[in-house]
N, CA, C and O atoms as a GROMACS GRO file, in nm:
protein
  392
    1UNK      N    1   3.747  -0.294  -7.349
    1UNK     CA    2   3.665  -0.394  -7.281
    1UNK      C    3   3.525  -0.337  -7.264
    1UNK      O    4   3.501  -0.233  -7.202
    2UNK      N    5   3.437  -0.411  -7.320
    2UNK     CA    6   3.270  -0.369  -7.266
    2UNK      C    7   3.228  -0.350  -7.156
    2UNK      O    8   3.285  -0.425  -7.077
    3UNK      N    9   3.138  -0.270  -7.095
    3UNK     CA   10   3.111  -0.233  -7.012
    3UNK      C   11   3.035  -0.364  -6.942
    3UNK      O   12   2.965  -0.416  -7.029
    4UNK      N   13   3.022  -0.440  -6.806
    4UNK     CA   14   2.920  -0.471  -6.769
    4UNK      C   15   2.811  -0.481  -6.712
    4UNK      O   16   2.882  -0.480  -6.612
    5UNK      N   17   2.685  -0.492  -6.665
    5UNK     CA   18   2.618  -0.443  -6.584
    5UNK      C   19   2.550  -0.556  -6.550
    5UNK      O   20   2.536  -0.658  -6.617
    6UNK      N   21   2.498  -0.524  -6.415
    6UNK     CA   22   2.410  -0.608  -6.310
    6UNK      C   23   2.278  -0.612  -6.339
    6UNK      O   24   2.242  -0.495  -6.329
    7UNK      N   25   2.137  -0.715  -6.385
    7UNK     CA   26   2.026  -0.682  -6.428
    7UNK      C   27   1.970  -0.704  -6.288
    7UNK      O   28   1.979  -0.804  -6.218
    8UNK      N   29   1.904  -0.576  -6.262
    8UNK     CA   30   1.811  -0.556  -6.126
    8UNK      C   31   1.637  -0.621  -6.185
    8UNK      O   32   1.551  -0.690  -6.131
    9UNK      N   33   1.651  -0.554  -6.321
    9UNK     CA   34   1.482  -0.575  -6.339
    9UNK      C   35   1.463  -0.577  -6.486
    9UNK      O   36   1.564  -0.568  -6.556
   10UNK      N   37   1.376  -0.586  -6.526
   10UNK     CA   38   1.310  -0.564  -6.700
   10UNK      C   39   1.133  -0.555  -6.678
   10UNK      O   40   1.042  -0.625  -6.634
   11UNK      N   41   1.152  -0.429  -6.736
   11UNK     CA   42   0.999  -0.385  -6.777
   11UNK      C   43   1.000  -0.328  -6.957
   11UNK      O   44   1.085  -0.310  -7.045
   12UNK      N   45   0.874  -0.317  -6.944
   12UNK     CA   46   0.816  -0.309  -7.042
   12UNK      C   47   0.757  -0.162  -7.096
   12UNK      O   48   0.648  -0.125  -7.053
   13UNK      N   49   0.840  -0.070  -7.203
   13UNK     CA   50   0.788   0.048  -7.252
   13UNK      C   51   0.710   0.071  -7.334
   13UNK      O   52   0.756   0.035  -7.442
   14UNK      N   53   0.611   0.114  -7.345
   14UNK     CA   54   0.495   0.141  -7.462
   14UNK      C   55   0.421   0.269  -7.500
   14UNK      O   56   0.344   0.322  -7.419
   15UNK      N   57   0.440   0.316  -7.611
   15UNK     CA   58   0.355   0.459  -7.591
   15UNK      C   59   0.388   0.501  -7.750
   15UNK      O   60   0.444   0.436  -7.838
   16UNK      N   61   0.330   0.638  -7.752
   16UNK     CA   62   0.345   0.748  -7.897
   16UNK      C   63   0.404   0.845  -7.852
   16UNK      O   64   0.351   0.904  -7.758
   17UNK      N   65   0.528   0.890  -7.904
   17UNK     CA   66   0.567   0.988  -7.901
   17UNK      C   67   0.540   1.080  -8.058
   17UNK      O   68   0.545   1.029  -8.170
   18UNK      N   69   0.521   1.184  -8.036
   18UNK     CA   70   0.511   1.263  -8.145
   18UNK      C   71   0.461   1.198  -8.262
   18UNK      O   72   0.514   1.228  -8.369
   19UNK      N   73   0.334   1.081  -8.261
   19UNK     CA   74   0.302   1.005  -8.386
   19UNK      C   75   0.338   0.912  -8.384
   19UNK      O   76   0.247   0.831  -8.398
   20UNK      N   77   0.465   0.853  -8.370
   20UNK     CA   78   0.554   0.769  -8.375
   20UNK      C   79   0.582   0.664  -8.222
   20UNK      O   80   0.644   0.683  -8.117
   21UNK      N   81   0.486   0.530  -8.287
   21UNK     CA   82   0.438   0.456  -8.155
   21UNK      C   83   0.620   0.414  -8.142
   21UNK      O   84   0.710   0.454  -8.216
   22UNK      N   85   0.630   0.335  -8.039
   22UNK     CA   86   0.744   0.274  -7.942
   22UNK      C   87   0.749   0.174  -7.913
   22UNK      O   88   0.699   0.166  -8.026
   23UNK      N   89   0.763   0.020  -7.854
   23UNK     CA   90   0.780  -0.060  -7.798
   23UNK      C   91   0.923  -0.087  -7.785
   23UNK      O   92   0.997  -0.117  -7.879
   24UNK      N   93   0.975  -0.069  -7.600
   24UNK     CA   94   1.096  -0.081  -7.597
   24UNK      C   95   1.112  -0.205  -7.467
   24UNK      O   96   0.998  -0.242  -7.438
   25UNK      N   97   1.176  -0.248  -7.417
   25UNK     CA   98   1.209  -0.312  -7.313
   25UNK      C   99   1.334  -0.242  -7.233
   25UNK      O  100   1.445  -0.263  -7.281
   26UNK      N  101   1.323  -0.159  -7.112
   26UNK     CA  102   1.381  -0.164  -7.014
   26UNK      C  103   1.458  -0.215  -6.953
   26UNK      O  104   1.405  -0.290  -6.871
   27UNK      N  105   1.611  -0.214  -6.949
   27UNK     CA  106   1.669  -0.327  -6.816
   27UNK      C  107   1.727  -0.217  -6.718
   27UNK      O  108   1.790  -0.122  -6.763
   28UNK      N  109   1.711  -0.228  -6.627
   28UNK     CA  110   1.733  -0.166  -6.515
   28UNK      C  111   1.863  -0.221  -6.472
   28UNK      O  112   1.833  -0.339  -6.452
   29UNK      N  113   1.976  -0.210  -6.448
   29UNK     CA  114   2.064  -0.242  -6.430
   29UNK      C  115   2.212  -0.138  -6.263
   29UNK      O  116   2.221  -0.024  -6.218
   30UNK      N  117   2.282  -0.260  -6.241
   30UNK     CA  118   2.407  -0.190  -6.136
   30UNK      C  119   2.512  -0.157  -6.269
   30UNK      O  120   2.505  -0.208  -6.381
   31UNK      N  121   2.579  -0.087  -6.233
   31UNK     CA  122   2.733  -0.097  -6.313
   31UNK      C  123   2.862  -0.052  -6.217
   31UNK      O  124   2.870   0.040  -6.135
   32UNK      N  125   2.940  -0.132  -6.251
   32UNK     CA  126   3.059  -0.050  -6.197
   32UNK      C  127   3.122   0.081  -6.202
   32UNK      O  128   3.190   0.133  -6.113
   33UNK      N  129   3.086   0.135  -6.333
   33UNK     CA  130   3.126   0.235  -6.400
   33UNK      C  131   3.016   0.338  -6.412
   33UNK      O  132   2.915   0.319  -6.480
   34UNK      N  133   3.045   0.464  -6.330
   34UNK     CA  134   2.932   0.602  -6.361
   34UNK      C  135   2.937   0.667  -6.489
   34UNK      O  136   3.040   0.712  -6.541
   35UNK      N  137   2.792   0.671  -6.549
   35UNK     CA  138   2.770   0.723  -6.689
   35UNK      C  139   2.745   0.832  -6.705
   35UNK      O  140   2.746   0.882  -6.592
   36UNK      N  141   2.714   0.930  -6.797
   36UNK     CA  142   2.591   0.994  -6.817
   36UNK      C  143   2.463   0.951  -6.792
   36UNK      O  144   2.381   1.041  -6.777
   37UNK      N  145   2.420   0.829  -6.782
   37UNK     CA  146   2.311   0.781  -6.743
   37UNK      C  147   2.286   0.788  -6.598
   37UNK      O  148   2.174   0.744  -6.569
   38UNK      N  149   2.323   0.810  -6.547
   38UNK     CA  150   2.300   0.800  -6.433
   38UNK      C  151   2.114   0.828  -6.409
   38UNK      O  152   2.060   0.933  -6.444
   39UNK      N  153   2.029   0.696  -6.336
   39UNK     CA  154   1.943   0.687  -6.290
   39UNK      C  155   1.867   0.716  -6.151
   39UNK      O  156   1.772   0.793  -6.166
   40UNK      N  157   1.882   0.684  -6.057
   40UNK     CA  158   1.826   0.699  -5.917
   40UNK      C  159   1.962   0.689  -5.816
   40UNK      O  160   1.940   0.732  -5.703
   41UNK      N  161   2.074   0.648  -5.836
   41UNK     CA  162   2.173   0.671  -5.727
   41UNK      C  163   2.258   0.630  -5.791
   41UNK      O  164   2.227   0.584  -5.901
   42UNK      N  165   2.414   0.631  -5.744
   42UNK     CA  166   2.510   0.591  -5.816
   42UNK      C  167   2.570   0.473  -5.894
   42UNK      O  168   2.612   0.376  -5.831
   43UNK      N  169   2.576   0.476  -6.012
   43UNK     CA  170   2.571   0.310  -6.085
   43UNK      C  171   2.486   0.243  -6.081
   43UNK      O  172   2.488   0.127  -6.040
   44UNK      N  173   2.391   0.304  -6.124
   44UNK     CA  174   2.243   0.227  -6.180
   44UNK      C  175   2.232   0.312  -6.300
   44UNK      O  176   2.265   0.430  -6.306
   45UNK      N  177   2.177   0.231  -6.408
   45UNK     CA  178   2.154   0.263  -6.513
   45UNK      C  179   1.988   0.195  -6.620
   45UNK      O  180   1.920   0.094  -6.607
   46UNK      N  181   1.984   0.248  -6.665
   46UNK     CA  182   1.823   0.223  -6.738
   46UNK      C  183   1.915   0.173  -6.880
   46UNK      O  184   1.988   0.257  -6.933
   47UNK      N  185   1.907   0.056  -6.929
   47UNK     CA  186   1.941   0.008  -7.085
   47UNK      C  187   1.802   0.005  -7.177
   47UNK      O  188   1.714  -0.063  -7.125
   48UNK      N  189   1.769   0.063  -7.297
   48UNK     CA  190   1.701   0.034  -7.378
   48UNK      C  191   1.740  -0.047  -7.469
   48UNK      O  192   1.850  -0.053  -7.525
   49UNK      N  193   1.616  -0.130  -7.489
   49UNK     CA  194   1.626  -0.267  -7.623
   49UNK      C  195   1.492  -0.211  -7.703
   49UNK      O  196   1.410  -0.136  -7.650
   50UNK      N  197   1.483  -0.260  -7.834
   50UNK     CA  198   1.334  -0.227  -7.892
   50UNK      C  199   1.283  -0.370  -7.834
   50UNK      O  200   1.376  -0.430  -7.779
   51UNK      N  201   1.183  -0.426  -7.832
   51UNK     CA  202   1.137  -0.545  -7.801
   51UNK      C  203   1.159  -0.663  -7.889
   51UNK      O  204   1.172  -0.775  -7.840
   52UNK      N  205   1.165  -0.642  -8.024
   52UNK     CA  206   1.189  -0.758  -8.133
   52UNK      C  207   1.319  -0.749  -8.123
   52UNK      O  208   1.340  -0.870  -8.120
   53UNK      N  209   1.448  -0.691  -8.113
   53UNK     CA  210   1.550  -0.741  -8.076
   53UNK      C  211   1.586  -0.784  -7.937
   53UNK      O  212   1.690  -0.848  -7.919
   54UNK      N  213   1.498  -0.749  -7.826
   54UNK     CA  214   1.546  -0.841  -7.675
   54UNK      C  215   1.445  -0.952  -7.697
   54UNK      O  216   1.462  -1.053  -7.628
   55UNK      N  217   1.352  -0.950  -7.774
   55UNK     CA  218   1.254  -1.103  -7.802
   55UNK      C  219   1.376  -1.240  -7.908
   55UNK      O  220   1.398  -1.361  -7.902
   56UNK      N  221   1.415  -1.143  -7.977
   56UNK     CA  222   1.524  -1.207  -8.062
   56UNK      C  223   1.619  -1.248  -8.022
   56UNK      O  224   1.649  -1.335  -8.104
   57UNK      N  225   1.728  -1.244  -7.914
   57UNK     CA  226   1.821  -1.236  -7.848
   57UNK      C  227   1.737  -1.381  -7.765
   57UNK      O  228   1.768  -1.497  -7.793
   58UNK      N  229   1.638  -1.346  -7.670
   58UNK     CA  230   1.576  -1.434  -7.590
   58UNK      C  231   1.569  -1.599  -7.640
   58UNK      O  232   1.623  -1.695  -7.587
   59UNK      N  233   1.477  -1.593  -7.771
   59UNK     CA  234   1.466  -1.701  -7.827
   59UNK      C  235   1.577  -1.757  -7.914
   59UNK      O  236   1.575  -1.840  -8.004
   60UNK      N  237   1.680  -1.684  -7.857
   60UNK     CA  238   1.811  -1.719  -8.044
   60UNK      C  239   1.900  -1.802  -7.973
   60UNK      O  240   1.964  -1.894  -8.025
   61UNK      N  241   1.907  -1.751  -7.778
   61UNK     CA  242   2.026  -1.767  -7.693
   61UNK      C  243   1.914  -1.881  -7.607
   61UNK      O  244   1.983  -1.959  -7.540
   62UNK      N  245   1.806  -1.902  -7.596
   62UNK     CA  246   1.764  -1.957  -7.500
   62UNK      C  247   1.736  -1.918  -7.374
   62UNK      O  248   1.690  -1.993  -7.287
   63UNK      N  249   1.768  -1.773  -7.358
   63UNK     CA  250   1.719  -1.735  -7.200
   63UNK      C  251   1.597  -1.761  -7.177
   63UNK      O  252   1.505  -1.785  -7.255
   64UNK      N  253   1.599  -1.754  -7.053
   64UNK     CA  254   1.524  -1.814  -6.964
   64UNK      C  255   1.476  -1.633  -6.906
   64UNK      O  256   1.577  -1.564  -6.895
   65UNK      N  257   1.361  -1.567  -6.876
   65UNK     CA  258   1.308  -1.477  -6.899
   65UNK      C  259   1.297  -1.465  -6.687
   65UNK      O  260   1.319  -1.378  -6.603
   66UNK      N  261   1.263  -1.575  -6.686
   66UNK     CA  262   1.256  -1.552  -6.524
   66UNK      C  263   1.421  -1.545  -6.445
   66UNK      O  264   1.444  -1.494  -6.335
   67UNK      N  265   1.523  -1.613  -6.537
   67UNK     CA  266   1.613  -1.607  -6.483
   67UNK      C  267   1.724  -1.454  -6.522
   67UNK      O  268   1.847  -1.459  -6.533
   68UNK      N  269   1.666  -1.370  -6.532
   68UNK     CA  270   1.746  -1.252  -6.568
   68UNK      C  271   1.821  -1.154  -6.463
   68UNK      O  272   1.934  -1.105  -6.467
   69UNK      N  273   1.696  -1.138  -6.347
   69UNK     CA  274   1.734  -1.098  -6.253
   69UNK      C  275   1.890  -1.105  -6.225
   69UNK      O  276   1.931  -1.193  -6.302
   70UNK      N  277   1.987  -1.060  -6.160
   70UNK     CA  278   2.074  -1.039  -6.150
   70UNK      C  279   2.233  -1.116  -6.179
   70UNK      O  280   2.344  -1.129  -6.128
   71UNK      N  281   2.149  -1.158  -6.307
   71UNK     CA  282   2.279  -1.180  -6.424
   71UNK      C  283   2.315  -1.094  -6.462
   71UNK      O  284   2.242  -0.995  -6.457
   72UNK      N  285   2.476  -1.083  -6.537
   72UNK     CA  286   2.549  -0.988  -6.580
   72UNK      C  287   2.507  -0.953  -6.738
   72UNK      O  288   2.431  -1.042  -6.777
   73UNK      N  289   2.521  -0.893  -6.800
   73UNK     CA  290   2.456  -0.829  -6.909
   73UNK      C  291   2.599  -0.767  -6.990
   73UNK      O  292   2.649  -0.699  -6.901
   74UNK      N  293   2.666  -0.758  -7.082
   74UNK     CA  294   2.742  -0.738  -7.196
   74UNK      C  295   2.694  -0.689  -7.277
   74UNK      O  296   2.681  -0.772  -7.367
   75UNK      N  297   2.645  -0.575  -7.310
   75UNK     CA  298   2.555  -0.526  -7.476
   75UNK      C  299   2.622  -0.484  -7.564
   75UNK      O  300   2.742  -0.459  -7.556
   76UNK      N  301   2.552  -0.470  -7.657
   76UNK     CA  302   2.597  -0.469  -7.772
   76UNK      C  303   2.518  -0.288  -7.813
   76UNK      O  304   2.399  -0.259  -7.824
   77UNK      N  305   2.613  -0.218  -7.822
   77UNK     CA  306   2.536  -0.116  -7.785
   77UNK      C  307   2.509  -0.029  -7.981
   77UNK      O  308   2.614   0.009  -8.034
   78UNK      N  309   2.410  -0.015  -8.043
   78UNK     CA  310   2.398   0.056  -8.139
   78UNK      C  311   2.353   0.215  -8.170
   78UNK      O  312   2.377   0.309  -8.095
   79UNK      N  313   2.283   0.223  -8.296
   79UNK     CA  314   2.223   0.361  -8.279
   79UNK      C  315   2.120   0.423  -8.211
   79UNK      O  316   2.011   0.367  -8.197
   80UNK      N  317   2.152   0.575  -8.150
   80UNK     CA  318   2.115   0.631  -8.020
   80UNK      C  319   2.096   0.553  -7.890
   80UNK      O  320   2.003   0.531  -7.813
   81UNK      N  321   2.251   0.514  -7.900
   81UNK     CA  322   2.288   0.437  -7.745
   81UNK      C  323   2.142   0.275  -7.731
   81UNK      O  324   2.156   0.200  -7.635
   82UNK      N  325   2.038   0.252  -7.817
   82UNK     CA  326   1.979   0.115  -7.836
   82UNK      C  327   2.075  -0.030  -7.797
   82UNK      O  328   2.179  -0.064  -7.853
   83UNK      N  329   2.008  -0.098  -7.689
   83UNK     CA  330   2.105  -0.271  -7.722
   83UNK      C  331   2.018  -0.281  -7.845
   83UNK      O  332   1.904  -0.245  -7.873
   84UNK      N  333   2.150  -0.366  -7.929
   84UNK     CA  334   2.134  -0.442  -8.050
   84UNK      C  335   2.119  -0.592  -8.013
   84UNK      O  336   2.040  -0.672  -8.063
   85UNK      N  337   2.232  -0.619  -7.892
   85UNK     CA  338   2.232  -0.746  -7.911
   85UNK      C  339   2.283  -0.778  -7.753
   85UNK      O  340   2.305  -0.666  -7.708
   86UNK      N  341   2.306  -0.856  -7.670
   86UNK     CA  342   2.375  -0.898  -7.584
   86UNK      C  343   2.383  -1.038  -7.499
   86UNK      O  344   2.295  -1.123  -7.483
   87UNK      N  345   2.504  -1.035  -7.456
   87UNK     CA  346   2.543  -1.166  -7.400
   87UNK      C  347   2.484  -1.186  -7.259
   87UNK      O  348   2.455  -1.080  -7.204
   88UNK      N  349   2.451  -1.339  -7.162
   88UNK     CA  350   2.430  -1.309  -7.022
   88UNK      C  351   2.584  -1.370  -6.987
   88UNK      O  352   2.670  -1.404  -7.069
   89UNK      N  353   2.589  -1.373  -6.847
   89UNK     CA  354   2.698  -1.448  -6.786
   89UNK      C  355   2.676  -1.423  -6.656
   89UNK      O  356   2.643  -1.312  -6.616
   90UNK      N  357   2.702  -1.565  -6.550
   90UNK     CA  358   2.659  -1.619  -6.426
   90UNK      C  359   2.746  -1.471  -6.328
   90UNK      O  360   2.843  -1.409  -6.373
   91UNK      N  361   2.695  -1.450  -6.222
   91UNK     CA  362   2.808  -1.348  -6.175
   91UNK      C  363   2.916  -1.419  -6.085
   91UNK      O  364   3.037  -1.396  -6.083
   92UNK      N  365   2.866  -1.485  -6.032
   92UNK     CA  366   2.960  -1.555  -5.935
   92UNK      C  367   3.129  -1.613  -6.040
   92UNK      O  368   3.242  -1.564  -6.040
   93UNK      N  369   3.079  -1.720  -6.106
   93UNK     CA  370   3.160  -1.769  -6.197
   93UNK      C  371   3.221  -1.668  -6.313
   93UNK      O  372   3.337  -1.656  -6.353
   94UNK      N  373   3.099  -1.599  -6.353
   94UNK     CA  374   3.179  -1.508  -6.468
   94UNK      C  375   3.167  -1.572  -6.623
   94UNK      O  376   3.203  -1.510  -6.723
   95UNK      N  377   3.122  -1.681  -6.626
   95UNK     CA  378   3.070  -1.764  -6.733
   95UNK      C  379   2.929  -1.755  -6.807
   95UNK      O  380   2.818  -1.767  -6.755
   96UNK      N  381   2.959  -1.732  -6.938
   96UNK     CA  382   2.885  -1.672  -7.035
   96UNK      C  383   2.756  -1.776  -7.072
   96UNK      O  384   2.794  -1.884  -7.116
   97UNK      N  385   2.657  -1.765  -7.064
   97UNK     CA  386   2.571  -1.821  -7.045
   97UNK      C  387   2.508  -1.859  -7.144
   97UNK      O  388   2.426  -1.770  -7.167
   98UNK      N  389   2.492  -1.983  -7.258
   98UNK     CA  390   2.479  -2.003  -7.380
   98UNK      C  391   2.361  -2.077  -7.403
   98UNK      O  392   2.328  -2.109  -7.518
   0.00000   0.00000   0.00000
């Protein structure tokens, strides 16, 4: 079963590392489950997206960009731990949000 997590926030990463510019998107997230990730206190976690795949996801599924805040999050997790892809779903209900 996939992991799920709580979206607290989404920001925006930008920079050069070693030559090699970046654009990532941030989700700041709760989880039930303690990672290696571990962020600022227990079960919070930082998810990376590149931006053309959480822009892609956005416009493919219809989210709604203001409504992210603390919807549940399902990813789709690829290479070096990157979301590829992911689902929302309401928390209360538990219903996948299409």
């Amino acid at each position: 079963m996939a992991t799920k997590y709580q979206i607290i926030n989404v920001k925006e990463s930008k920079g050069v590392v070693d030559g090699n510019p970046f654009d990532n998107r941030m989700i700041l997230c709760y989880s039930t489950e303690s990672s290696k990730y571990l962020l600022c206190g227990p079960y919070t976690e930082n998810l990376k997206i590149k931006t053309d795949d959480f822009n892609y996801v956005i416009r493919n599924r219809g989210y709604d960009l203001r409504d992210l805040p603390d919807k549940i999050i399902t990813p789709v997790f690829g290479r070096n731990d990157y979301i590829t892809d992911f689902t929302l779903s309401d928390p209360e209900t538990g219903e996948v949000i299409e």
